[in-house]
C-alpha positions in Angstrom: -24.9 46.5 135.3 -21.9 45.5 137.0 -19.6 48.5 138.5 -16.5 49.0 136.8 -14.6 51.1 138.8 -12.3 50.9 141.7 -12.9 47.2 143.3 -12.7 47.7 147.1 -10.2 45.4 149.4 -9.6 44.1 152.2 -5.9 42.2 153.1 -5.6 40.2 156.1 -2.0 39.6 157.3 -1.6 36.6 159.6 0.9 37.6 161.9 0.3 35.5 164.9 3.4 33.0 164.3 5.1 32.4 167.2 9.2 32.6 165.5 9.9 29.5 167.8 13.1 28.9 165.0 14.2 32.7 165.5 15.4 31.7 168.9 14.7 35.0 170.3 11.3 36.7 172.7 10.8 38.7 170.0 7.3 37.5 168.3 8.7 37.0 164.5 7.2 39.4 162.5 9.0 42.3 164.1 12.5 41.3 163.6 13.8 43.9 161.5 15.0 44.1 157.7 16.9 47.4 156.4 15.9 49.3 159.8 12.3 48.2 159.2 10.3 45.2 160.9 9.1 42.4 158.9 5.7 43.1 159.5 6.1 47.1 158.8 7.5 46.1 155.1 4.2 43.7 154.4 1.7 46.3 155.8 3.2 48.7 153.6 2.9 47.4 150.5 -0.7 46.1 151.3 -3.4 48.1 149.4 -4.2 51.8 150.8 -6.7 53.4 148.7 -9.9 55.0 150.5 -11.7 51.6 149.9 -9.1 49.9 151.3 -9.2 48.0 154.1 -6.7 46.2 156.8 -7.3 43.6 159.1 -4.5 41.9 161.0 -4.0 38.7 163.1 -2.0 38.2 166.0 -1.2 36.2 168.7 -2.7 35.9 172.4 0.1 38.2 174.5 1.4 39.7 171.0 0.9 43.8 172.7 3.9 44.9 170.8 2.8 43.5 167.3 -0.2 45.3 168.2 1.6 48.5 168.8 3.7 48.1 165.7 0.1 47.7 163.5 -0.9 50.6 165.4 2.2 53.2 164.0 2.8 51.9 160.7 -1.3 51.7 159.5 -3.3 53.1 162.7 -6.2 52.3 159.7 -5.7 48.9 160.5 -8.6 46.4 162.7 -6.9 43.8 164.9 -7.6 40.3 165.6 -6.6 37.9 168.0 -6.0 33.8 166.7 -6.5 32.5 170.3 -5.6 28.7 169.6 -3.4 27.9 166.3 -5.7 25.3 164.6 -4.0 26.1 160.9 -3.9 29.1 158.6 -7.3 28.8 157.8 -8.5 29.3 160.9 -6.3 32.2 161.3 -8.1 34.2 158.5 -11.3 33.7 159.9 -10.1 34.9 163.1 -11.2 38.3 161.1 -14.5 36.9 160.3 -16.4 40.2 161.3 -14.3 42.0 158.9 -14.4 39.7 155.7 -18.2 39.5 157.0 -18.6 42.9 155.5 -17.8 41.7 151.9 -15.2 43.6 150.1 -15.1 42.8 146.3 -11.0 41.1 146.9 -10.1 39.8 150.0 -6.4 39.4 150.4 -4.5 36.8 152.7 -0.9 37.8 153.2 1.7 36.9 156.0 3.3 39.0 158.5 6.9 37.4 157.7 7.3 38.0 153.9 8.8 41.2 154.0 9.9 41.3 150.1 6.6 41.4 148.9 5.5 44.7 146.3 2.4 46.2 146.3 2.7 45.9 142.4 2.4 41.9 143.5 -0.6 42.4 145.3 -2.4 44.3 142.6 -1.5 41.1 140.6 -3.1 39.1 142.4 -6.4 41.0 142.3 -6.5 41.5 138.8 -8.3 37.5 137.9 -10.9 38.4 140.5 -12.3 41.3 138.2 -12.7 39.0 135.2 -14.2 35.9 137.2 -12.1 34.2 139.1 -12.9 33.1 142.4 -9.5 32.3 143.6 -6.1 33.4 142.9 -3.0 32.2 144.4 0.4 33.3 143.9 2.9 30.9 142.4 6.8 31.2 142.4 8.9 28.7 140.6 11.5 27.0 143.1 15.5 26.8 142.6 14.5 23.6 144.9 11.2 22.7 146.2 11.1 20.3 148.4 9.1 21.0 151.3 6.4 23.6 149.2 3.1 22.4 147.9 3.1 22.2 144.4 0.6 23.9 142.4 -0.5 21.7 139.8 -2.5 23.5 136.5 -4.8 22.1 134.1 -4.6 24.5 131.3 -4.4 27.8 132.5 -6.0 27.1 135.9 -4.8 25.8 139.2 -5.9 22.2 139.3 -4.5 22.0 143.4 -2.1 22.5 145.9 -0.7 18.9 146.9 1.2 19.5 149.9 5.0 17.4 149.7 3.8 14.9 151.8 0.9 13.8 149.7 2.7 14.6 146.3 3.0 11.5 143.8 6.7 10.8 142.2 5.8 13.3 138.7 4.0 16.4 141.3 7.1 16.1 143.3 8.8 17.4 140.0 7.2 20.2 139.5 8.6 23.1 140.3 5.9 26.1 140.5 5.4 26.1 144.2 2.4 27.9 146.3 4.2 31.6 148.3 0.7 30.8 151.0 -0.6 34.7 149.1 -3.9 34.5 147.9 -6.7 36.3 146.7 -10.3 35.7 147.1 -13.4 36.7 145.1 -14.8 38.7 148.6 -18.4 37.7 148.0 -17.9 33.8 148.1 -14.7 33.8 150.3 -16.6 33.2 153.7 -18.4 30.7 152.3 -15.1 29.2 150.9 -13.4 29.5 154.2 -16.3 28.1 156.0 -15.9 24.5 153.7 -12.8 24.2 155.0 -12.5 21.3 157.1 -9.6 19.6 159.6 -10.1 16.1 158.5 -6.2 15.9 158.1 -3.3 14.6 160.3 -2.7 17.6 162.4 -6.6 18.3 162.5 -5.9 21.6 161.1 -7.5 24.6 158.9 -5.6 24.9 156.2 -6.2 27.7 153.3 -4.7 25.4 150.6 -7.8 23.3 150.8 -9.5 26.7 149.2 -8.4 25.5 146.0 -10.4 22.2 145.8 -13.6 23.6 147.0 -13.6 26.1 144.4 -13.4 23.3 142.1 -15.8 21.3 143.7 -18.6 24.9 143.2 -16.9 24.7 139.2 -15.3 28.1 140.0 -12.1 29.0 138.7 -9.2 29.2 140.4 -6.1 30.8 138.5 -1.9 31.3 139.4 -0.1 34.7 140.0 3.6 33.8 139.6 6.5 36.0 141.0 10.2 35.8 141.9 11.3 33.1 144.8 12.8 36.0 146.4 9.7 38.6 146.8 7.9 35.5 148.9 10.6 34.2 150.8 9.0 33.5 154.3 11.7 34.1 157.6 11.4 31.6 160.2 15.2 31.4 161.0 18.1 33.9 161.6 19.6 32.7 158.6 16.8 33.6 156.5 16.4 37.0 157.6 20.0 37.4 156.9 19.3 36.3 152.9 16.1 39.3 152.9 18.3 41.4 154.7 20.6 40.7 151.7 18.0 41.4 149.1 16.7 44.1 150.5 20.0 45.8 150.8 20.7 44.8 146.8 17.4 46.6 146.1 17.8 49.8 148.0 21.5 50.4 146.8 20.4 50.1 142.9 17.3 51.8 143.8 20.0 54.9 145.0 22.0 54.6 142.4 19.5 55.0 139.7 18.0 57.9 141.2 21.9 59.4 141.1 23.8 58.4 144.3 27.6 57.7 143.8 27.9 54.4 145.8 31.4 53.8 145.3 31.3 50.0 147.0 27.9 49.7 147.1 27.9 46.3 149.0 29.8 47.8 152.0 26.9 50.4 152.6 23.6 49.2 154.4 21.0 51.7 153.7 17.3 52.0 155.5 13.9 51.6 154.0 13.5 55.1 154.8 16.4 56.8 153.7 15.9 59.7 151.5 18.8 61.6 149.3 19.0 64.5 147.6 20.7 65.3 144.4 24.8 64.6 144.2 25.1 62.8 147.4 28.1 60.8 147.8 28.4 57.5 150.3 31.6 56.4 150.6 32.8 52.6 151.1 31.9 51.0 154.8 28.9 53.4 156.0 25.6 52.2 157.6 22.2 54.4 157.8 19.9 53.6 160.2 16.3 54.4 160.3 14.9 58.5 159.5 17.8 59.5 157.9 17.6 62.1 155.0 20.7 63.7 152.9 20.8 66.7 151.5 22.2 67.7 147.9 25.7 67.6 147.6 26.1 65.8 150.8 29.5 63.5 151.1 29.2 60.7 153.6 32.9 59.4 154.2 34.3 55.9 155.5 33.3 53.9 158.5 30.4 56.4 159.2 27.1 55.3 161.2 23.8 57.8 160.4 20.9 57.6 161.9 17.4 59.2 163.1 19.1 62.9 161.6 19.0 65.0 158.7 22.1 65.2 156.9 22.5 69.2 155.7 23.2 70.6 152.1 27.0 70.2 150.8 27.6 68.3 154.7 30.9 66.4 154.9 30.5 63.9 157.4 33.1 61.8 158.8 35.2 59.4 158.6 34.4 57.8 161.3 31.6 59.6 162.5 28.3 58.4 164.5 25.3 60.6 164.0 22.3 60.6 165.6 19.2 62.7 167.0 20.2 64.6 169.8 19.2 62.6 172.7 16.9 65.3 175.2 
């Protein structure tokens, strides 16, 4: 008899990209969104139930992507992708972990900081009723550039890549977000088939799909928003999460009863907690560990951050606080 309970997981974020577009000699997965880095938003919404598990893989030289791993999941293994031979390759750079044969096996990306948990759990759900493969889908305002996911029925027929795409596939619109989730008892054997017989001799995970044909396993699409999968590869893109992110955190505030009276002039942290009655006036900006208590009133051109903000506090205009520095 099959177990029906809790299926256990394990999600390997690929997080050894190097960011060469970010212009910057910061390794792209920790530049920050709403106080928080990329990677830290993506770890966090990965699974964390006891039979949960977290592998992530990073780049030769990457010591402060390992550090970051370390504070935000210190539950997590670490891998090191020593050449870059495709994305493929990159998940089996945590072979000895999938080795141990979860029921899921997750593959998400260090740079997609918009993604939910609740999108994850998606993901998983086909695996319990069969399938061997599930990818998540998004439907593109344009997409050119994204392989297109083409169905047959309900399942996923393939992932043709732009490049290879015939004149009707390039008008399709539902577009592969690179998320996927394998059945964990065939994934190392589907990783294994996948070869580099391409122009960049290359891994690549989108191959996944046509070997699981191939086997007559099915393979099924997750879809979500464009915006929970956007990847960042350039300062302009982290500017449009950054954008998102801040729309999501002021309705979140708002709807658990904080007066925002411009709410697009305040930039609030992941992090930030309130208390009942809190007002934030227009043109303030919380920073990381900030929490406000009940009654609070944050006025104008104020800057919070790493502090606690006291019961009934009036705080500014034009205040900075921040954690007494020792």
């Amino acid at each position: 008899m099959m177990h029906m309970g809790t299926r256990s997981c394990l999600t390997v974020v690929l997080a050894a990209g190097e960011g060469t577009r970010m212009r910057s000699s910061l390794p792209k997965v920790l530049h920050p969104v709403a106080g928080r880095s990329l990677l830290a938003h993506v770890l966090d919404a990965a699974p964390k139930a006891a039979d949960a598990a977290l592998a992530v893989v990073i780049g030769p030289g990457h010591a402060a992507v390992e550090e970051e791993v370390r504070r935000v999941r210190p539950d997590a293994a670490t891998f090191i992708q020593r050449e870059r031979l495709g994305t493929a390759h990159a998940v089996l750079a945590a072979r000895e972990a999938i080795a141990r044969g979860a029921d899921d096996l997750l593959v998400a990306f260090g740079d997609t900081p918009l993604i939910s948990g609740a999108t994850f759990a998606r993901l998983r759900a086909p695996l319990k009723d069969g399938a061997a493969l599930a990818v998540l889908g998004f439907h593109a305002a344009d997409p050119t550039g994204y392989g297109r996911l083409v169905l047959a029925g309900d399942s996923l027929h393939a992932i043709r890549e732009q490049a290879d795409a015939n004149v009707e596939e390039r008008k399709i619109t539902l577009c592969n977000a690179g998320v996927m989730a394998f059945d964990g008892r065939k994934a190392l054997g589907i990783l294994d088939s996948i070869g580099n017989a391409n122009s960049k001799g290359e891994y690549y995970l989108v191959d996944a799909v046509a070997i699981v044909r191939e086997k007559g396993w099915e393979a099924v699409v997750i879809k979500t928003s464009e915006d929970e999968v956007r990847g960042i590869n350039t300062k302009a893109q982290l500017a449009e999460a950054e954008a998102v992110m801040q729309a999501r955190l002021r309705k979140a505030a708002m709807e658990a009863g904080v007066t925002l009276i411009a709410p697009e002039t305040v930039y609030l942290a992941a992090d930030t907690t309130f208390g009942k009655d809190v007002t934030i006036e227009p043109f303030v900006v919380i920073g990381p560990g900030v929490s406000i208590g009940d009654g609070a009133v944050i006025h104008s051109f104020s800057h919070v951050a790493r502090t606690s903000v006291g019961k009934n506090a009036s705080v500014g205009p034009h205040a900075r606080l921040r954690e007494q520095e020792s």
